[in-house]
C-alpha positions in Angstrom: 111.6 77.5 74.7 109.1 74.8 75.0 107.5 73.0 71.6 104.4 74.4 72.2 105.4 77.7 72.6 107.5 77.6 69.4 104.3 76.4 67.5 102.5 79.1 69.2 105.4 81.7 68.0 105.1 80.5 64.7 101.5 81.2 64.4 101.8 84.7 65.6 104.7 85.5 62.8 102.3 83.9 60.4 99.4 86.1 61.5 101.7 89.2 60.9 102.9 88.0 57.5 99.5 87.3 56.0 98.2 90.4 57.1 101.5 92.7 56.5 101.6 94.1 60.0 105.3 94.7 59.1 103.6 97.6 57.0 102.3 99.6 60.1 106.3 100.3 61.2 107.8 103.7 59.7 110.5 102.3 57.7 111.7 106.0 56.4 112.1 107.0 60.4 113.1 103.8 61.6 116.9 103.4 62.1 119.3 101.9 59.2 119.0 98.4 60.5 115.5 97.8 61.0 115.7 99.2 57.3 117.6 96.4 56.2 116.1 93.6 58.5 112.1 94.8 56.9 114.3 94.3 53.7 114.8 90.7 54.6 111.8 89.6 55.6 110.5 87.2 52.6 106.9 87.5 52.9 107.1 90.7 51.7 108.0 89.8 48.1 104.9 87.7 47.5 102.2 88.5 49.9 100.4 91.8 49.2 97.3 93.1 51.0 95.9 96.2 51.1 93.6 96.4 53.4 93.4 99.0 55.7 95.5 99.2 59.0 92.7 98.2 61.5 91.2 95.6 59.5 94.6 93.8 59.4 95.2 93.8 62.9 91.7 92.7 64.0 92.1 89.7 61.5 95.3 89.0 63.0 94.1 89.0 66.5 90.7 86.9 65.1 93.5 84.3 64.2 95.6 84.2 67.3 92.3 82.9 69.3 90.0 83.9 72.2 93.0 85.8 74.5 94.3 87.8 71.7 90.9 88.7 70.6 89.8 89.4 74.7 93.2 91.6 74.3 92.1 93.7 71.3 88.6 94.3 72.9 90.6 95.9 75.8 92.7 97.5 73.1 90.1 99.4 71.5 88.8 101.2 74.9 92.6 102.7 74.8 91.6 105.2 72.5 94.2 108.0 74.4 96.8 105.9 72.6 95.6 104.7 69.4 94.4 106.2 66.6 90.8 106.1 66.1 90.7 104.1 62.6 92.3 100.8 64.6 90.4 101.3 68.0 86.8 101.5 66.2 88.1 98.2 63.8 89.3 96.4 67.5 86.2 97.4 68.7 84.3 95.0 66.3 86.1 92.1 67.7 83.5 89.4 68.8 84.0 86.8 71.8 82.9 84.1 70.0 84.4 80.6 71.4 83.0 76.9 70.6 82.0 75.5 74.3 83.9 73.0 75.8 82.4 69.4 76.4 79.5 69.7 79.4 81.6 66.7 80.6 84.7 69.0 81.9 82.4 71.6 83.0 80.4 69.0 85.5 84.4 67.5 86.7 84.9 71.7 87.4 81.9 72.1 89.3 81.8 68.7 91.6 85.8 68.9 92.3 85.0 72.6 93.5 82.0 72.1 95.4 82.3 68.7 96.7 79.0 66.9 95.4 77.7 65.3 92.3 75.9 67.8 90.2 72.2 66.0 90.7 72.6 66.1 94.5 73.8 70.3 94.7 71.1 70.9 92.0 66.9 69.8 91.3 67.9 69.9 87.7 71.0 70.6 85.6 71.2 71.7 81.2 74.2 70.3 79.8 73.8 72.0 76.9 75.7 75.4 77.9 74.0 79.0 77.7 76.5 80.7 76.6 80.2 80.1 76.2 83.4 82.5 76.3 86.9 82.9 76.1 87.6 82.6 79.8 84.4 80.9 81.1 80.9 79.3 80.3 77.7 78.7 81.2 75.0 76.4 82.0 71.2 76.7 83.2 70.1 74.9 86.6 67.3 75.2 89.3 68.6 74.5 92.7 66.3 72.4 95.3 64.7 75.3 96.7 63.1 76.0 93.3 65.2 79.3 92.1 66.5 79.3 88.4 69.9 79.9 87.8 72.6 80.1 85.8 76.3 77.9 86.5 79.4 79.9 85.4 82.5 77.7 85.1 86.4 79.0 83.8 87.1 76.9 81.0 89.7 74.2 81.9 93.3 75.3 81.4 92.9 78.2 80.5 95.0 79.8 83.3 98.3 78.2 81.2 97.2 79.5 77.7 96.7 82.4 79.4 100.0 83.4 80.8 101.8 81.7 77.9 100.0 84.5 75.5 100.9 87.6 77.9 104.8 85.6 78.1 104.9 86.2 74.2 102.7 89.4 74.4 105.5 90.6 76.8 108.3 89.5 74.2 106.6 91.7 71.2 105.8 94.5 73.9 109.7 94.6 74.4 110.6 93.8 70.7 108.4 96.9 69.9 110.3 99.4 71.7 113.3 98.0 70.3 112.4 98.1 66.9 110.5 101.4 67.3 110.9 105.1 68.8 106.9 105.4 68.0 106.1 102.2 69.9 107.9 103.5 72.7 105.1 106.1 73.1 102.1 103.6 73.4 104.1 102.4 76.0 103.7 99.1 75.1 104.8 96.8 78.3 102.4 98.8 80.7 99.5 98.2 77.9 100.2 94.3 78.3 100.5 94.6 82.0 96.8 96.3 82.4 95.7 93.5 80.7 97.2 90.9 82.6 95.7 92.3 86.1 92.6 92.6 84.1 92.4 89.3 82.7 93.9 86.8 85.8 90.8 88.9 88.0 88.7 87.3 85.6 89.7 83.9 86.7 88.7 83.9 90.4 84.9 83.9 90.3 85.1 84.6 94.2 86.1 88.0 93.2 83.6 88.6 90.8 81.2 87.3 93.2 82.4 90.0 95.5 81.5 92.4 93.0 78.3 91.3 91.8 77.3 91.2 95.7 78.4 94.9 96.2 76.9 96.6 93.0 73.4 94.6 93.8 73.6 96.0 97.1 74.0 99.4 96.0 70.9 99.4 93.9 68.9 97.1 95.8 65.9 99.5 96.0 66.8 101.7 92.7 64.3 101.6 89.9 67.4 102.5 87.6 69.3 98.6 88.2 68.8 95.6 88.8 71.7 93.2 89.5 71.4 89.3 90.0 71.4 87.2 93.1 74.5 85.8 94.0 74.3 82.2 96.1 77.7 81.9 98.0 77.1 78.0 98.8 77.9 77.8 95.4 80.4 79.8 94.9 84.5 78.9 94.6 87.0 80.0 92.6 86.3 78.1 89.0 82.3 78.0 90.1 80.1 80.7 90.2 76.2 80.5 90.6 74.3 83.3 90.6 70.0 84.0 89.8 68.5 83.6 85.9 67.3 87.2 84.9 65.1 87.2 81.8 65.0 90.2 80.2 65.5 91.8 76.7 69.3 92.2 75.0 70.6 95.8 75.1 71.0 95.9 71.5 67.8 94.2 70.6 66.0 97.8 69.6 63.2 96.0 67.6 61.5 94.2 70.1 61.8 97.2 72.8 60.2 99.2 69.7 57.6 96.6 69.3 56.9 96.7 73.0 56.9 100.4 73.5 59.6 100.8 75.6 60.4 105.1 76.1 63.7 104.9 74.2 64.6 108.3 75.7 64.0 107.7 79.4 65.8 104.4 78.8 69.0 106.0 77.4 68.9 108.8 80.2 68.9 105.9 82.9 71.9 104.4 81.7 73.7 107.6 82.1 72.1 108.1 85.6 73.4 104.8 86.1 76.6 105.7 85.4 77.1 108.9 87.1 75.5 107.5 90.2 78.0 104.3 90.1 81.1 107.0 89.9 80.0 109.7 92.1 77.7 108.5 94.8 79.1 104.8 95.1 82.9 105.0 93.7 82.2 101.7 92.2 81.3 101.3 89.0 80.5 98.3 86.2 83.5 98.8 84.1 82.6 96.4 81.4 79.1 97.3 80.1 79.0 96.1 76.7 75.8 95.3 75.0 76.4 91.4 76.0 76.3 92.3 79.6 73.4 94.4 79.7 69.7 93.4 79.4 66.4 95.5 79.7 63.1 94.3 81.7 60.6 95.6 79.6 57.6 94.5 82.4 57.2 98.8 82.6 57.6 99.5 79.1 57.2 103.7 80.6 59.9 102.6 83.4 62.6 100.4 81.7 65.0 98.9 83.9 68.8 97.8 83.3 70.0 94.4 84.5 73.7 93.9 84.6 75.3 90.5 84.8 79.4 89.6 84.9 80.9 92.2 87.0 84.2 90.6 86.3 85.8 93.8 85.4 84.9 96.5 88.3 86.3 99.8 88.5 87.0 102.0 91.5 87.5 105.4 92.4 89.6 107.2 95.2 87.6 110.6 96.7 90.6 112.8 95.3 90.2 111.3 91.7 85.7 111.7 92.5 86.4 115.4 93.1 89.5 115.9 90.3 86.9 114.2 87.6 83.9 116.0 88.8 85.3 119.8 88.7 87.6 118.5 85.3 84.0 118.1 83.4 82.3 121.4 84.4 85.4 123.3 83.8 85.0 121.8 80.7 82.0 122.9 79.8 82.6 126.3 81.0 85.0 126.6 78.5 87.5 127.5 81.7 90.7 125.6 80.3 92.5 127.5 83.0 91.2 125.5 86.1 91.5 122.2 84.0 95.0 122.6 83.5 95.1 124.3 87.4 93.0 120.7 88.3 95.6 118.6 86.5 98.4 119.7 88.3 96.5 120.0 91.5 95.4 116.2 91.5 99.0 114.6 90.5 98.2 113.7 87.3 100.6 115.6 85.3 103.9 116.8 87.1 103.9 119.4 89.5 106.6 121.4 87.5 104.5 121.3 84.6 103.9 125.0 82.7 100.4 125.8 83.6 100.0 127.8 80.6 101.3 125.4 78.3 99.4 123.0 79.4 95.9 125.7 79.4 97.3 126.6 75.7 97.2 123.0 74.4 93.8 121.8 76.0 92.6 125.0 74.2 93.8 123.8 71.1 91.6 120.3 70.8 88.6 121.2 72.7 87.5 125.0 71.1 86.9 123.1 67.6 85.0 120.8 69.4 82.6 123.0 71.1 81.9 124.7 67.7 79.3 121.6 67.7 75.9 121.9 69.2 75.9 120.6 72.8 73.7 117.3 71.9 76.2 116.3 69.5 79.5 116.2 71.3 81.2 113.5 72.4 81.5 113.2 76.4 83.9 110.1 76.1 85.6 111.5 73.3 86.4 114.9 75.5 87.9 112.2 78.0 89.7 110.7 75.3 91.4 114.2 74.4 91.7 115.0 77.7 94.3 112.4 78.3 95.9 112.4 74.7 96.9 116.1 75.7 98.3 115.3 79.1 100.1 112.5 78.1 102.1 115.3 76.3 103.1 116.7 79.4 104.0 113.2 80.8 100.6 112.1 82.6 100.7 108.6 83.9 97.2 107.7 82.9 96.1 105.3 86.4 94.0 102.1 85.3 91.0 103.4 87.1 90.7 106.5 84.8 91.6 103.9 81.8 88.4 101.8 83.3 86.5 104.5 83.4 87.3 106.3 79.9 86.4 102.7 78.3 82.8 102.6 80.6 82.4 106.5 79.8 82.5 106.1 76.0 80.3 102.3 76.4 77.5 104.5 78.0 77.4 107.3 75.5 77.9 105.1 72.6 74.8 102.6 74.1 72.7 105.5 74.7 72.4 107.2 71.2 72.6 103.9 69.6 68.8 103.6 72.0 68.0 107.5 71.6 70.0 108.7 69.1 68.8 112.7 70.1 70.2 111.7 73.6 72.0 115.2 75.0 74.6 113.6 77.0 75.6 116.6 78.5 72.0 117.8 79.6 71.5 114.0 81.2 74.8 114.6 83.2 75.0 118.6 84.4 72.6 118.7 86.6 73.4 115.7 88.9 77.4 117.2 88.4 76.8 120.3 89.7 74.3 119.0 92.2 76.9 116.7 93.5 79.4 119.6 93.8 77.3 121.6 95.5 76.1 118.0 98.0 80.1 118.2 98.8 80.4 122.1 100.0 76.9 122.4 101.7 76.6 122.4 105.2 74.5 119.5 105.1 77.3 117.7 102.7 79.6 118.5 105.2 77.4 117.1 108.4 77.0 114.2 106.6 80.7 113.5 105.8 81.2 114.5 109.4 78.6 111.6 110.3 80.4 108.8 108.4 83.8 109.6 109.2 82.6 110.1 113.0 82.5 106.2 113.9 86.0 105.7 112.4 87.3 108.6 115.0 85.4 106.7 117.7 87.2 103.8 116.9 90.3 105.3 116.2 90.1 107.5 119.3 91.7 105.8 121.8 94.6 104.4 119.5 95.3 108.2 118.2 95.2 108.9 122.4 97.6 106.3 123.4 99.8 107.5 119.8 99.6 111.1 121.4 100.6 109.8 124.9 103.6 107.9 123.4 105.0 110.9 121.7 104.8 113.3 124.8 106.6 110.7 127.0 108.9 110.5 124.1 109.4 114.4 124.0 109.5 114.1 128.3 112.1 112.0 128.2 114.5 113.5 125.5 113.6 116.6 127.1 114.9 115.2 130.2 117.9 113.5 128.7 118.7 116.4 126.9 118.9 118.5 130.5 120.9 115.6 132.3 123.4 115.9 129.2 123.5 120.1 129.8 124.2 119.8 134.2 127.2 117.0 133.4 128.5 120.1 130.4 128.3 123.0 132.9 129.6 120.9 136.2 132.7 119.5 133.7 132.7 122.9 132.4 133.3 124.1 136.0 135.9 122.0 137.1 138.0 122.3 133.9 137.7 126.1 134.9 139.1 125.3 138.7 141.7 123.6 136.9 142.7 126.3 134.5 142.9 128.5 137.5 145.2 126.2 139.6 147.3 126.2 136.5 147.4 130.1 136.2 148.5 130.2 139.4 151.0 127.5 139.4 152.5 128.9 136.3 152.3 132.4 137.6 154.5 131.0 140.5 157.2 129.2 138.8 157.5 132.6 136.2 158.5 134.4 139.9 160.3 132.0 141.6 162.5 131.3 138.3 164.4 134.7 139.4 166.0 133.5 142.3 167.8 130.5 139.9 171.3 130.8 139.3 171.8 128.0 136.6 171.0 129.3 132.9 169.4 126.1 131.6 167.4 125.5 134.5 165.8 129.0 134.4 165.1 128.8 130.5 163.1 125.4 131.3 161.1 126.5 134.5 160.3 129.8 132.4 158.6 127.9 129.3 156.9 125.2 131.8 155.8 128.8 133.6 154.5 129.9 130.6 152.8 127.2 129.3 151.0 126.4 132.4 149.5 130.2 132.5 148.5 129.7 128.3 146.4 126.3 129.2 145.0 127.6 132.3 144.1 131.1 130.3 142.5 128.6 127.8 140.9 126.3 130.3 139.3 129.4 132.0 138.4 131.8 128.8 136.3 128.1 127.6 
């Protein structure tokens, strides 16, 4: 183990010790040697601290640095796995890092694109705009007059990176060890969502990609508005994209003070939503309130402007339909077809008790619909959703995980900006208008329509496919016939041959009368009658 690494170690046991995270284990069901070694530990005889549970580990995480605390903010959206008193304390974890000198950034940006910043730019801000855990960035106006903003990935940070998720890996591991608890959270897979998660966040030619696609699907919507992206620009450590101006998310005042409808604005966010998952498969999957801004030009028709589409969710049709029918089921109270659905879609195991499985979604959701409609939880009912199946050994995929933590973003954003905001009333309508888009004859034309150019294309593959398989079938047909002629003509001469031998044996059985010497009869008899038994054979085959 390298120095660095040990230092780094060291810091992590000292953020558990000051913060008694060695409290959070069960030592009364924890085995007789874990006992002992929490015994051992000597912090515990002169550091006390009783603060509560998720307050200690967010401080912890505050002290580890910028990919601990990136960790814990990805943490908290997990909400089918921890309890809710630690994810809503992870949830307050800030990304707030001190920029890096402007000096690196400009070395990032000219090694990447070639040029000196004051020839690719009309003017350049050293001082950054903002600055992050993975990246940061700077203000600029290209020569063509358009303002925009410089993302660069902080320098190194690819090695601190996967050092952190190499010791994140070691407590993931030393977890299920030490606990049968642990074992649940499934600890290893948690660290391995994040670390897909987290190295996509280094190649700004993917997030690029993203922020090019999602623009593009609401390029003449009133609902979004997403930034320019400039490819010249672009490489992997360099992204430039267009300045918006517009109003923070969670600056309420000033959309108060300029009149802003509060209520249509929260509806649009979930119509934003919805029509990301169910029209485009292809959602923002990290709306927090530093990602979102409102243009407040329409004060009547407010209009969301999403930046860093780092973190991008998709959706396969299956899952589109599964999660579709899974909410109005819901709502109808009809645990039955949820349970039915679950099964149906893979999620749970296909031997899985339907009726246990109805039974136990019964259990958590009737006390929740006791509530009016406006005040339940539509992320939350995800939430449950998956904390029941997990019980029957669901293998929650990342793009439901994704979607969960964008689900409960939404809701939480729109009553924070309408706190009357009837979730459920936004979404119904466009759900069950969706369903009934998929089974109309003028859903089904239209599906028809789209997947009609691919069977163009594919036609004359699929023909010369089909075409390969019947002369395949011809000729083992034809193999299989030349294989039957060469049975029946051997079967035929064995048969002649059998014959010969009845008669031969038949011969020498007759002839063996007319021999006087004793021995020599005995022998010709048996050779007689073992000629007529193989020919009998030979013939009877």
């Amino acid at each position: 183990m390298g120095g660095l690494t040990l230092i780094r170690l060291l810091k992590i046991v000292a953020a558990v010790a000051r913060n008694r995270l060695d409290n959070l284990i069960d030592s009364e069901r924890s085995p007789f040697w874990l006992r002992c070694l929490l015994i051992l530990l000597p912090w515990r005889y002169f550091i006390r601290n009783n603060a509560p549970r998720g307050e200690r580990v967010r401080l912890s995480l505050e002290a580890l640095g910028p990919i601990f605390i990136k960790f814990g903010q990805i943490l908290s959206t997990r909400r089918d796995l921890l309890p809710d008193d630690i994810s809503d304390e992870l949830s307050r974890l800030q990304d707030d890092v001190p920029p890096f000198p402007a000096a690196e950034a400009i070395g990032i940006i000219e090694s990447s694109l070639g040029s000196d910043v004051d020839t690719l730019f009309a003017r350049f801000d050293r001082g950054p705009l903002a600055s992050a855990s993975v990246a940061q960035v700077h203000t600029a106006q290209l020569h063509t007059g358009e303002e925009v903003v410089v993302k660069v990935i902080r320098p190194g940070i690819d090695r601190v990176i996967r050092k952190d998720i190499g010791l994140m890996y070691l407590f993931a591991r030393l977890l299920i060890a030490l606990s049968k608890d642990a074992r649940r959270l499934r600890p290893v897979e948690v660290v391995a969502d994040y670390e897909r998660t987290i190295l996509d966040e280094l190649d700004l030619l993917r997030e690029a990609a993203n922020c090019s696609q999602l623009r593009r699907n609401f390029l003449t919507s009133p609902l979004l508005f997403v930034p320019q992206v400039y490819w010249d620009y672009c490489r992997t450590k360099v992204m430039v994209v267009e300045r918006i101006y517009g109003v923070p998310v969670s600056d309420i005042a000033t959309m108060k003070a300029r009149h802003v409808d509060m209520k249509k604005l929260a509806e649009r966010g979930v119509e934003i939503f919805f029509t990301q998952v169910f029209r485009d498969r292809f959602f923002h999957a990290d709306m927090h309130p530093g990602n979102i801004f409102i243009d407040t030009t329409n004060p009547a028709e407010p209009r969301y402007i999403g930046i860093d589409c780092g973190i991008i969710g998709t959706l396969e049709p299956e899952d589109q339909h599964y999660l579709a029918s899974n909410l109005l089921a819901f709502f109808r109270r009809d645990y039955r077809k949820v349970a039915q659905l679950h099964v149906d879609s893979g999620w749970v195991p296909r031997d899985t008790p339907v009726g246990e499985l109805e039974a136990a979604i019964r259990t958590v959701c009737e006390p929740i619909f006791e509530k009016p409609l406006k005040d339940i939880s539509f992320g939350q009912l995800l939430v449950r959703l998956f904390q029941v199946a997990r019980r029957f050994n669901m293998q929650v995929q990342p793009q439901l995980v994704l979607l969960e933590k964008t689900l409960l973003n939404v809701e939480g954003l729109g009553r924070q900006l309408y706190p009357d905001l009837d979730l459920w009333a936004t979404a119904q309508p466009y759900l069950e208008k969706w369903m009934k888009d998929q089974v109309s004859p003028t859903g089904i034309l239209c599906n028809i329509k789209e997947q009609s150019a691919d069977w163009l294309l594919s036609a004359p593959v699929m023909a010369q496919r089909v075409m390969s398989t019947v002369r395949t079938l011809v000729d083992q047909q034809q193999a299989l016939h030349h294989q039957q002629v060469r049975a029946e003509k051997r079967q035929k001469k064995q048969r002649r041959f059998g014959v010969l031998l009845l008669l031969a044996g038949g011969a020498l059985m007759v002839t063996s009368g007319s021999l006087f010497v004793e021995k020599e009869l005995l022998d010709q008899t048996m050779v007689g009658l073992l000629a007529v038994a193989m020919g009998g054979w030979l013939v009877v085959r």
